[in-house]
N, C-alpha and C positions, 0 to 999 in steps of 0.2 A: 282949748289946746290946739294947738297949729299944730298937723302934721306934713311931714314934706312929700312934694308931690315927685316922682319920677322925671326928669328929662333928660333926653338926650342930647349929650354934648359933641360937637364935632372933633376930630382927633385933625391935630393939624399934622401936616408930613415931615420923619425927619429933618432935620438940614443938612445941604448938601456943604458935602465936606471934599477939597478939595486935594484931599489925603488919600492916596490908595489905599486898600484894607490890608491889612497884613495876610499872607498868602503861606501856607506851609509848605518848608522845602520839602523840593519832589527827590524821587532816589534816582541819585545822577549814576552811571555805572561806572563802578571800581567803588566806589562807597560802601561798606563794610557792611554786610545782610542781601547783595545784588547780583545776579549772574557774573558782571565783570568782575567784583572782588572775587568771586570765585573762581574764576579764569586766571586772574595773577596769580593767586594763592596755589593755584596746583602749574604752574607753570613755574615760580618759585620751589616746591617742591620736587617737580622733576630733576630741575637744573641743583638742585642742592645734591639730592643723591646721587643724580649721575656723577658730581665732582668727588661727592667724596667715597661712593664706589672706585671712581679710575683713581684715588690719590692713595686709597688703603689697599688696591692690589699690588700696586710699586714696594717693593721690600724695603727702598732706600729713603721714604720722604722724611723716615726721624733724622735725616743726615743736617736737614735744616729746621732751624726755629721757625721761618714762616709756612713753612709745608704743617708744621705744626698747629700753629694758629691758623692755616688754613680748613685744617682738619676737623679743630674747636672750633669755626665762626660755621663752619657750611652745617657741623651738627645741631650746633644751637637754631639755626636760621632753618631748617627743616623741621627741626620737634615746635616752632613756633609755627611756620606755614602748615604743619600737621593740625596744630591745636585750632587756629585759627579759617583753616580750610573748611573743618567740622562743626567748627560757629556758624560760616557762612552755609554751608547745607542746613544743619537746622535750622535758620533764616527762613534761609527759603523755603523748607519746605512746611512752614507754621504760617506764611507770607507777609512776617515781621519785619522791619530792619531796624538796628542797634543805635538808638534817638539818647539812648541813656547818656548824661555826660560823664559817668565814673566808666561805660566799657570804653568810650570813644578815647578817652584820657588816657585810659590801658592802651587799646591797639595802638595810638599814638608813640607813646614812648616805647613800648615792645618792637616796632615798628622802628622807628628811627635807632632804636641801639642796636636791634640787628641790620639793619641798613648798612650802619657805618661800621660795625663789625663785617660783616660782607664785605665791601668795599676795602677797608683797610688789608683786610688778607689777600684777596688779589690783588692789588697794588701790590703787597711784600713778593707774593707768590711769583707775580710776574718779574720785579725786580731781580729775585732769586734764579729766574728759569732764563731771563736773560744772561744775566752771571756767567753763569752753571755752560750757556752757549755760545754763546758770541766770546766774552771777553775771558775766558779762559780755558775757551774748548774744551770741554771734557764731556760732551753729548752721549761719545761714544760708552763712557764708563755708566752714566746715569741714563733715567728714563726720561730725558727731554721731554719726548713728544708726548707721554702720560702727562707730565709736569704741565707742558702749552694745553695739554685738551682738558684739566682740570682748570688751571686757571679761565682760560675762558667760558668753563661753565660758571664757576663763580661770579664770573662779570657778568653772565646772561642774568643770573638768579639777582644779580643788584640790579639789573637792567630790570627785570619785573619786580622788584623789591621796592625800588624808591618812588614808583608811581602811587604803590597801596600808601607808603608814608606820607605820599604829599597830598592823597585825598582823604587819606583820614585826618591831616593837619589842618587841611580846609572842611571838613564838614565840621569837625569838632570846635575848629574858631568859630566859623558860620552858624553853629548851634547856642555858641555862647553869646553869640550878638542879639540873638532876638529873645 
C-alpha cells in the first residue's frame, strides 16, 4: 500500500487586476444619520415655526386660501423635520448612519413632498402678500409685514429643505447602484 507523502506547494500570488476594489461610501455631510443632516433638519424646524408662530398670531391670515395652505405646508414640514431631526440624533448618538434602502426611500419622498409643499405655499403666500400690497394697497387694513416675514421664513425653511432632498436623492440612488 502506497501512502502519500506530505509536500509543500508553493501558493502562487493573486492576479493583478486592473479594477479598483470596490470602496464603501463614506458619510458625506447632510446625508441622513450626519452632523449636517442634523444641522438642516433643525434649521428647517426653526424656520417652519417661526413662520407659522408669526402667521397664527395675525387674526386675518383665514382671509386667504394661501395663508392657509401656508399654515398646512409649514405644519406638516415641522412635525416632519421633528420626526426626522430625532432620527438624526439617535444616529448619532449609536454612531450609525441610515444605509437601509426602505428608510432612505422614506426620507426621500417625505422629503421631496414636503419640499415642494413648502415651496408651493410661499410662492402662493408671496403672491398673496404682493396682492394684498402693492397692487391693491390695502397694507394698512392687513398685517403685510407679518404676511412678508412669514413668507420669507417659509422660503428660508425650503432654502434648508431642498438641500436634505437632494442628498438623500443622491445617497439613496448612489446606494442603489452598488
Amino acid at each position: 500500500m502506497t501512502t502519500s507523502r506530505s509536500a509543500v506547494h508553493p501558493v502562487e500570488p493573486p492576479p493583478v487586476s486592473n479594477f479598483p476594489t470596490r470602496v464603501r461610501m463614506n458619510n458625506f455631510q447632510g446625508m441622513p444619520g450626519t452632523a449636517g443632516s442634523l444641522f438642516l433638519r433643525l434649521s428647517q424646524l426653526a424656520f417652519a415655526v417661526i413662520s407659522l408662530c408669526v402667521m397664527a398670531t395675525t387674526s386675518d391670515f383665514l382671509s386667504a386660501t394661501a395663508f392657509c395652505f401656508l399654515v398646512a405646508a409649514v405644519s406638516l414640514q415641522s412635525l416632519w423635520s421633528l420626526s426626522l431631526l430625532i432620527a438624526d440624533v439617535y444616529a448619532l448618538l449609536v454612531k450609525r448612519s441610515f444605509r437601509n434602502n426602505r428608510f432612505l426611500r422614506l426620507f426621500t419622498i417625505g422629503d421631496g413632498v414636503t419640499s415642494t409643499l413648502t415651496f408651493a405655499a410661499a410662492c402662493a403666500s408671496a403672491g398673496i402678500t404682493v396682492l394684498i400690497g402693492n397692487d391693491i394697497d390695502k397694507c394698512a387694513v392687513n398685517h403685510c409685514k407679518r404676511f412678508m416675514s412669514a413668507t420669507a421664513m417659509t422660503f428660508f425653511c425650503w432654502f434648508s429643505s431642498f438641500p436634505s432632498y437632494f442628498f438623500n436623492l443622491w445617497s439613496f440612488f448612489h446606494q442603489r447602484c452598488r
